[in-house]
Rosetta silent file (secondary structure, phi, psi, omega in degrees, C-alpha in Angstrom):
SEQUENCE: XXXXXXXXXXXXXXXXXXXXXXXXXXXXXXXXXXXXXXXXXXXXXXXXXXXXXXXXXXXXXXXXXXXXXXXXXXXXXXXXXXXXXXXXXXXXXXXXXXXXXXXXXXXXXXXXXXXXXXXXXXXXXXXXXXXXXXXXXXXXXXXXXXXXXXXXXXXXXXXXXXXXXXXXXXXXXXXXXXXXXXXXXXXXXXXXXXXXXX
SCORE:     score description
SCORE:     0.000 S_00000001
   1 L     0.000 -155.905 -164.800  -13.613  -21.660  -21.513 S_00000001
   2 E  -148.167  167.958  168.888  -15.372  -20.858  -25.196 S_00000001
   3 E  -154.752  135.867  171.948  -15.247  -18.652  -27.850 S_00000001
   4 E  -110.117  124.565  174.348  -18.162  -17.474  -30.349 S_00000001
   5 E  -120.699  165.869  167.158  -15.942  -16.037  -33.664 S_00000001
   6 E  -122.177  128.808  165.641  -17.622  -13.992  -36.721 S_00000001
   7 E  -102.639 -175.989  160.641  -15.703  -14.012  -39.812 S_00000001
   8 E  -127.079 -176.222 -167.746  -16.290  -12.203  -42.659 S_00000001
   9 E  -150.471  123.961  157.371  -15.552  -13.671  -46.839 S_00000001
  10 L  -101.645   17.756  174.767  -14.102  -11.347  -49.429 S_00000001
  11 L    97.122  -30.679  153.801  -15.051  -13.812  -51.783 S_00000001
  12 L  -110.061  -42.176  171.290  -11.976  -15.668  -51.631 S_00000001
  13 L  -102.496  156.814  175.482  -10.568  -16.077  -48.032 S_00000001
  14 E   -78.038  121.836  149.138  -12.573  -16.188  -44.371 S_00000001
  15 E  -115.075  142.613 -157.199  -11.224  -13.363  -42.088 S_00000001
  16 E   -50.316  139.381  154.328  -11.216  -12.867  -38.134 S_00000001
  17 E  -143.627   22.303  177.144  -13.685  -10.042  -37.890 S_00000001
  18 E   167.629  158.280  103.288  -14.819  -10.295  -34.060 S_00000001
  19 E  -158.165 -157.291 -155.988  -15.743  -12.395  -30.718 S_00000001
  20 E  -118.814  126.834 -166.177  -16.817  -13.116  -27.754 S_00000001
  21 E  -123.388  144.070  170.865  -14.485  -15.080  -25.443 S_00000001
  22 E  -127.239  104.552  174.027  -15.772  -16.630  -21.754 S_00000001
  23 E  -118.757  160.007 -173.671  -12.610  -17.858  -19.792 S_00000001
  24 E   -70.643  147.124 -167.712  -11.640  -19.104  -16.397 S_00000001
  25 L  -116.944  111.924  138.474  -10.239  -15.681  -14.721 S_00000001
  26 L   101.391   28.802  155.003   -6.938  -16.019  -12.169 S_00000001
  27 L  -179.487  158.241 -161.684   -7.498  -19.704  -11.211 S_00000001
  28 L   -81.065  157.307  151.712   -8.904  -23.412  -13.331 S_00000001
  29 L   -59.678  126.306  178.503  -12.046  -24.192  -12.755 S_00000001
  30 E  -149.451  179.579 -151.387  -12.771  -26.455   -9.702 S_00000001
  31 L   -47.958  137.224  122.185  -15.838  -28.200   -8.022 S_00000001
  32 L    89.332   16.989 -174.537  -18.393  -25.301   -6.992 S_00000001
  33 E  -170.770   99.906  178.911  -16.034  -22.616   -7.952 S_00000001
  34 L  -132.908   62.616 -168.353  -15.795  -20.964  -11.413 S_00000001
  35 L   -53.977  150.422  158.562  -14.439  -17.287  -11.552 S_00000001
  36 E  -177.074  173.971 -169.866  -14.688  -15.789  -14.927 S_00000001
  37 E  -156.682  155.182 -177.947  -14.723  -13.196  -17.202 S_00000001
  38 E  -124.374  169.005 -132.993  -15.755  -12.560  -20.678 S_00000001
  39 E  -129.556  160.506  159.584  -13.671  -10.590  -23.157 S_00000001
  40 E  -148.638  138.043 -161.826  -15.228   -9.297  -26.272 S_00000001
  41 L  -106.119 -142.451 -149.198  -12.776   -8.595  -29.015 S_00000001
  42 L  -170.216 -177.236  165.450  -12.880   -6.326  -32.300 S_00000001
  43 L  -170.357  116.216 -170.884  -10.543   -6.080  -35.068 S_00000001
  44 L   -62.351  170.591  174.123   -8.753   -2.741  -36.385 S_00000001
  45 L   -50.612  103.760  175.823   -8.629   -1.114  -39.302 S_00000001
  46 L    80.266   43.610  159.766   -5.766   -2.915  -42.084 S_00000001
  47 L   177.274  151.744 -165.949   -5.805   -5.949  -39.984 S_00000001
  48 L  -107.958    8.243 -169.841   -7.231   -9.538  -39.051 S_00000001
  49 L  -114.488  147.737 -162.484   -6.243  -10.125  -35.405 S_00000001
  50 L   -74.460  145.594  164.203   -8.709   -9.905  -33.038 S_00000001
  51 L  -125.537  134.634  165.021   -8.046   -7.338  -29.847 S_00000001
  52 L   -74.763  136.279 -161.646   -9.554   -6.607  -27.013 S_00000001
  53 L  -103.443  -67.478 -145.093  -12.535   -3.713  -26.540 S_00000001
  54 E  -158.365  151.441 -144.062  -14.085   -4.494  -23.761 S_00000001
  55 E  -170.210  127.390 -153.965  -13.777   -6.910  -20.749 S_00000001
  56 E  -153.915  124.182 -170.600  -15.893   -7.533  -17.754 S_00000001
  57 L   -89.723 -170.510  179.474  -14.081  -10.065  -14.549 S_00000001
  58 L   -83.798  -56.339 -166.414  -15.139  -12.186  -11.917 S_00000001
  59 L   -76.150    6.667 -161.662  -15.133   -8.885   -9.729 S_00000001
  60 L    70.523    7.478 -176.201  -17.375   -6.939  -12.137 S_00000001
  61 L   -72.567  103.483 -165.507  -14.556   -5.116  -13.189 S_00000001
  62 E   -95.595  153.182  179.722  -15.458   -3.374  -16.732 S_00000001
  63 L  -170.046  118.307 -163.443  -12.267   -2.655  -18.733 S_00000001
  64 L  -106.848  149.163 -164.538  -12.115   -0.992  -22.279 S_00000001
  65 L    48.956   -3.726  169.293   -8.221   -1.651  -24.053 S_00000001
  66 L  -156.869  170.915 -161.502   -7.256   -4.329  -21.646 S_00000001
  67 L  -122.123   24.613  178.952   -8.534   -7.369  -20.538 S_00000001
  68 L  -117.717   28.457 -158.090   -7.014   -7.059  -17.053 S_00000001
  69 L   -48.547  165.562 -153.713   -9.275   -4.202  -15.619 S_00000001
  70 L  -135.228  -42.750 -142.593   -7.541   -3.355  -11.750 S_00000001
  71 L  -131.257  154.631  157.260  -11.215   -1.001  -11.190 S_00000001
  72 L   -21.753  -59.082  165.410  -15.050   -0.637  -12.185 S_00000001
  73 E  -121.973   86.847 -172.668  -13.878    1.050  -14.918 S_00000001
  74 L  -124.050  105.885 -127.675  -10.669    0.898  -16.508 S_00000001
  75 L  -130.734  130.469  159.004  -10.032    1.987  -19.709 S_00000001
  76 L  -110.837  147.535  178.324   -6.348    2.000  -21.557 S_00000001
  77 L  -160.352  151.492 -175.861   -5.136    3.384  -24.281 S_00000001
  78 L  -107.260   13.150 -169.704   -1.625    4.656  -25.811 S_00000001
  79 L  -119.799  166.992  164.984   -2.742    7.147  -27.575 S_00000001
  80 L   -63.919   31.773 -175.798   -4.168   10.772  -26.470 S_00000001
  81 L   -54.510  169.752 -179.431   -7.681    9.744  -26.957 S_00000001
  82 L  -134.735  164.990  168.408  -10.206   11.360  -24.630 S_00000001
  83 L   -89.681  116.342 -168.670  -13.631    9.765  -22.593 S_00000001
  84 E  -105.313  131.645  158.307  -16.118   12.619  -24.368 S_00000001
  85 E  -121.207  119.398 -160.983  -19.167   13.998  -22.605 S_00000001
  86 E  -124.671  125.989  153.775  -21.553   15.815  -24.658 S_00000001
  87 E  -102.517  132.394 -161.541  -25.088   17.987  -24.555 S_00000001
  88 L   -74.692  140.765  176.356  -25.813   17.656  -28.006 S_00000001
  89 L    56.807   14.621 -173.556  -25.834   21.399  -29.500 S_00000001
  90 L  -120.263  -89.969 -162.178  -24.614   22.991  -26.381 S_00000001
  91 E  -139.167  146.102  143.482  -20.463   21.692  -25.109 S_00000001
  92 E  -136.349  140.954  172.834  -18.761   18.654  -25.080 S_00000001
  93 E  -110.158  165.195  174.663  -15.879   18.417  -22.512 S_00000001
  94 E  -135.979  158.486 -179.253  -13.282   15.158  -22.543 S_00000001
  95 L   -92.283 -177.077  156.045  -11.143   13.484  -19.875 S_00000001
  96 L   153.972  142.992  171.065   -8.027   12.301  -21.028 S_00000001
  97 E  -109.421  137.608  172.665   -4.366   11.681  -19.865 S_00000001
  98 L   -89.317 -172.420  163.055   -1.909   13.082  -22.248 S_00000001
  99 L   -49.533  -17.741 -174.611    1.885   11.959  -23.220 S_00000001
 100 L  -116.327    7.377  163.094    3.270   13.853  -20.388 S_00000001
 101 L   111.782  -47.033 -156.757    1.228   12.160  -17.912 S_00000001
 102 L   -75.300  151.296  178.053   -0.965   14.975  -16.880 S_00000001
 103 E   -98.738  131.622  162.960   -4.889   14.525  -16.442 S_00000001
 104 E  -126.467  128.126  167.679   -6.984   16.944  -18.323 S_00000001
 105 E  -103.089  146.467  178.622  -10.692   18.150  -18.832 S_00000001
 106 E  -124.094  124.281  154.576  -10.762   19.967  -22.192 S_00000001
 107 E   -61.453   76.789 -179.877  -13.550   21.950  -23.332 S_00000001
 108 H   -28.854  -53.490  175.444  -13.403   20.124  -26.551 S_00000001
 109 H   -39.727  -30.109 -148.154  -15.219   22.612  -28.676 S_00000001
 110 H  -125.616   -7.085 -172.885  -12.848   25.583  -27.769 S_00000001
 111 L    50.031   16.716 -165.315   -9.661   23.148  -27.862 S_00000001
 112 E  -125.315  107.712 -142.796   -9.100   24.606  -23.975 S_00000001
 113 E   -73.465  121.706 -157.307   -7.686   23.017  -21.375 S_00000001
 114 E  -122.430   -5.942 -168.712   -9.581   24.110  -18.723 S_00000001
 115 E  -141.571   90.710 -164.613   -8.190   21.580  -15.696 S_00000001
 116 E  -106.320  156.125  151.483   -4.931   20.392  -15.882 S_00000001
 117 L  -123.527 -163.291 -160.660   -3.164   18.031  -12.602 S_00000001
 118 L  -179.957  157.466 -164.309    0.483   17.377  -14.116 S_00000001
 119 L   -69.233   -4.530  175.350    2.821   14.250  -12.748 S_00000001
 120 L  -118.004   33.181 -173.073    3.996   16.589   -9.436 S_00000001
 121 L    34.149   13.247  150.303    0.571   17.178   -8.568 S_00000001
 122 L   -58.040  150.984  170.180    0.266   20.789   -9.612 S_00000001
 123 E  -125.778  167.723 -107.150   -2.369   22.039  -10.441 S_00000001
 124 E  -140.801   65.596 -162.839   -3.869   23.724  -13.952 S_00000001
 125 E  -125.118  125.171  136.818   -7.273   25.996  -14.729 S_00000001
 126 L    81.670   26.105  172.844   -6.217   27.155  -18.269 S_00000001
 127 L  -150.940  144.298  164.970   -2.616   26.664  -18.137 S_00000001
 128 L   -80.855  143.821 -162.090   -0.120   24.001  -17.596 S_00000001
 129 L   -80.271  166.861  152.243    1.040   24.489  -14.339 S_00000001
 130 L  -130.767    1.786  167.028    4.007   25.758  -13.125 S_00000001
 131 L  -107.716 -168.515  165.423    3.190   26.305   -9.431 S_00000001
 132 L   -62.512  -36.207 -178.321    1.108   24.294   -7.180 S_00000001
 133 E  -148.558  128.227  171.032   -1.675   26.111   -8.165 S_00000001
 134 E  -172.337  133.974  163.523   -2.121   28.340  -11.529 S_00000001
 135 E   -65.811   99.570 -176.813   -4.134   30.234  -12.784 S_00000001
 136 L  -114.280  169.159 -172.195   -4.270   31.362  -16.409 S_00000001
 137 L  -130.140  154.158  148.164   -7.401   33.386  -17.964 S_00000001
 138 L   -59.457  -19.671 -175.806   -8.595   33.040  -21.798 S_00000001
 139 L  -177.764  140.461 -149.449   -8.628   36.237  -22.019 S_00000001
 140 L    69.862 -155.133 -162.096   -8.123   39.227  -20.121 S_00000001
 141 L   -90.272  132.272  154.569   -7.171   39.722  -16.421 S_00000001
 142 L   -82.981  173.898 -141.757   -7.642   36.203  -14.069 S_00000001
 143 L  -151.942  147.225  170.002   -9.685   36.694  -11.529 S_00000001
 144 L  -157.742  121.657  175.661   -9.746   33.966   -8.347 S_00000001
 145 L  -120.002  160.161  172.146  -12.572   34.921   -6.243 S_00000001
 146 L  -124.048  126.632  170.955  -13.378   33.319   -2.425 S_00000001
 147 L  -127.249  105.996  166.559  -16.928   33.629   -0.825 S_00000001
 148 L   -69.196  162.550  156.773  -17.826   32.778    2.620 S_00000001
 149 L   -43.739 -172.183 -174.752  -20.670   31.982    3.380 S_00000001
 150 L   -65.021  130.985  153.308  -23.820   34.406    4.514 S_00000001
 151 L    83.572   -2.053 -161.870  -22.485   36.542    7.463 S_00000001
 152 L  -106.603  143.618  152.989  -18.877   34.936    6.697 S_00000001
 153 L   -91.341 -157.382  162.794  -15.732   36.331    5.370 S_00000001
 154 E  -143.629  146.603 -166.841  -12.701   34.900    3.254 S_00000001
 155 E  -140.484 -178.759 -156.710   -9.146   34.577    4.031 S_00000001
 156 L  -142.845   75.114 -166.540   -6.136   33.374    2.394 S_00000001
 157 L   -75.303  124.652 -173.757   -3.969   30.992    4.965 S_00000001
 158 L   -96.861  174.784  165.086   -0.002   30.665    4.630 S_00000001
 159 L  -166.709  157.617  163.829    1.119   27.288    6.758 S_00000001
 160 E   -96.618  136.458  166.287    4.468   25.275    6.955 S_00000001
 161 L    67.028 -129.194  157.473    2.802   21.737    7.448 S_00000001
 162 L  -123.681   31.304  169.236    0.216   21.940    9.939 S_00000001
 163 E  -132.551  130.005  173.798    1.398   25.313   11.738 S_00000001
 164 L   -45.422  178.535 -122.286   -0.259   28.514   11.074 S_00000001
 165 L  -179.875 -128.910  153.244    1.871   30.746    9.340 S_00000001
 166 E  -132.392  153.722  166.244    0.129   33.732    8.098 S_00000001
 167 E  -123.448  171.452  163.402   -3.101   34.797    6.741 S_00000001
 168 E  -115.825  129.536 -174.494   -4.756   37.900    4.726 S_00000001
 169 E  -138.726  113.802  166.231   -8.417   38.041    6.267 S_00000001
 170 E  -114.957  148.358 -173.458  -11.343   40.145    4.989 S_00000001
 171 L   -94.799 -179.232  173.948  -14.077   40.407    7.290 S_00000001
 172 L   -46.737  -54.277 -175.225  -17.985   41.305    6.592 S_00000001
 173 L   -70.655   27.063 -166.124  -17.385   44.949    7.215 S_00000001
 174 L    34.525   49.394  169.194  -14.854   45.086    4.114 S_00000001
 175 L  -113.195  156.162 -178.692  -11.522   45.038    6.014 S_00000001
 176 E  -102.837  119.758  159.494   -8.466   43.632    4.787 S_00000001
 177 E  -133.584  156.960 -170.119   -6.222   42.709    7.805 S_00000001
 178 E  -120.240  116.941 -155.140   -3.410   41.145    7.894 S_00000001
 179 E  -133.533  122.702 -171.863   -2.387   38.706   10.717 S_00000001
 180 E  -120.740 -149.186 -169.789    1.160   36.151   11.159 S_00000001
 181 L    42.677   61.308  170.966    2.492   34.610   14.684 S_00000001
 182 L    87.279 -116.092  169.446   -0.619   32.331   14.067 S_00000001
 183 L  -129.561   54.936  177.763   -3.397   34.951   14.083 S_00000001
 184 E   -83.811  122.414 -148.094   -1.867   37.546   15.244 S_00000001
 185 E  -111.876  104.787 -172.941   -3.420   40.717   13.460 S_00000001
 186 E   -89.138  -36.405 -169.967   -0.113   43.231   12.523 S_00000001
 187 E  -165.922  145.920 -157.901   -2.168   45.711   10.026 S_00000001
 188 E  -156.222  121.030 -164.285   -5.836   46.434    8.937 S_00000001
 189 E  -131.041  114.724 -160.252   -6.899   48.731    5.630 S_00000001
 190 L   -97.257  164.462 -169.239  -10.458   49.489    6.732 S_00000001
 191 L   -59.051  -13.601 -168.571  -13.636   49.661    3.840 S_00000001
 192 L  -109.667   46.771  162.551  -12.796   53.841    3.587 S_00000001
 193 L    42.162   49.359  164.331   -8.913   52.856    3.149 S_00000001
 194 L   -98.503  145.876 -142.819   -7.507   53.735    6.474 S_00000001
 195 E  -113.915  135.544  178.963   -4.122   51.999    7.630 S_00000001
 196 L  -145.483   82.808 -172.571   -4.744   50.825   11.337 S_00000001
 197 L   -69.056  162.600  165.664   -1.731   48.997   13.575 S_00000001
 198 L   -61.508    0.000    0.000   -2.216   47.115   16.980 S_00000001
């Protein structure tokens, strides 16, 4: 392969201060067949050795902090840094895996975690979880609403596996009934709040 370097001169010595590398990528070059990938480095802050920023394979594989990308996009880092998306004067939210693992979107602005998934696959909306699913509010009561569609209700399905369970089911006319053995419907609190068994 090559290399293009840039120093810089402080007047007395030449220092590393970037380049561009083109190398053979997971096998030598041979007749009619010359994977590769080029590397482009950097050089931090309080230091002269070049590292790699950004890195694009034989597979098209872009990779920011390593020069091994596995994906399209694969960006490493050790630190809690975040991927930032911003409309200028409105929000910016960030991605980011923390120290503990867990995937986050943050409302940057607001410091507030608004999506957490955590290393057991729980999941997070303004709290780290501690169930499967939780729910925290910024402020005030949380609220989790379900809307069928037009003409539709919404229900709330228990299941071991893939066997029914129980459910809570309200229909279009604004009853709550309540149905286990599958769908078997045991009790119904009607829209004017009358108690109604099978």
């Amino acid at each position: 392969g090559s290399i293009v370097r840039w120093q810089g001169f402080d007047g007395t010595d030449f220092a590393q201060m970037g380049a561009i590398a083109v190398v053979a990528d997971g096998q030598a070059v041979a007749n009619s067949d010359a994977p590769s990938k080029m590397i482009f480095y950097t050089v931090p802050d309080g230091s002269e050795t070049l590292t790699p920023a950004l890195t694009l394979d034989k597979s098209q594989n872009v990779g920011i902090g390593t020069d091994s990308p596995s994906y399209k996009l694969h960006i490493e880092n050790n630190s809690d840094d975040f991927i930032r998306l911003t409309r200028t004067s409105v929000r910016t939210w960030g991605h980011r895996v923390d120290s503990s693992g867990r995937y986050n979107l943050r409302n940057i602005d607001g410091t507030y975690n608004a999506f957490i998934i955590d290393s057991s696959n729980r999941v997070g909306l303004g709290v780290n979880p501690l169930t499967e699913l939780h729910v925290k509010a910024s402020s005030g009561f949380a609220e989790v609403r379900m809307s069928g569609a037009s003409g539709s209700g919404s229900s709330l399905e228990f299941y071991e596996n893939t066997t029914a369970l129980a459910d809570i089911y309200a229909n279009t006319s604004k009853d709550l009934i309540f149905r286990n053995n599958g769908t078997t419907e045991r009790l119904r609190i009607t829209s004017v709040g009358q108690f109604q068994y099978p």
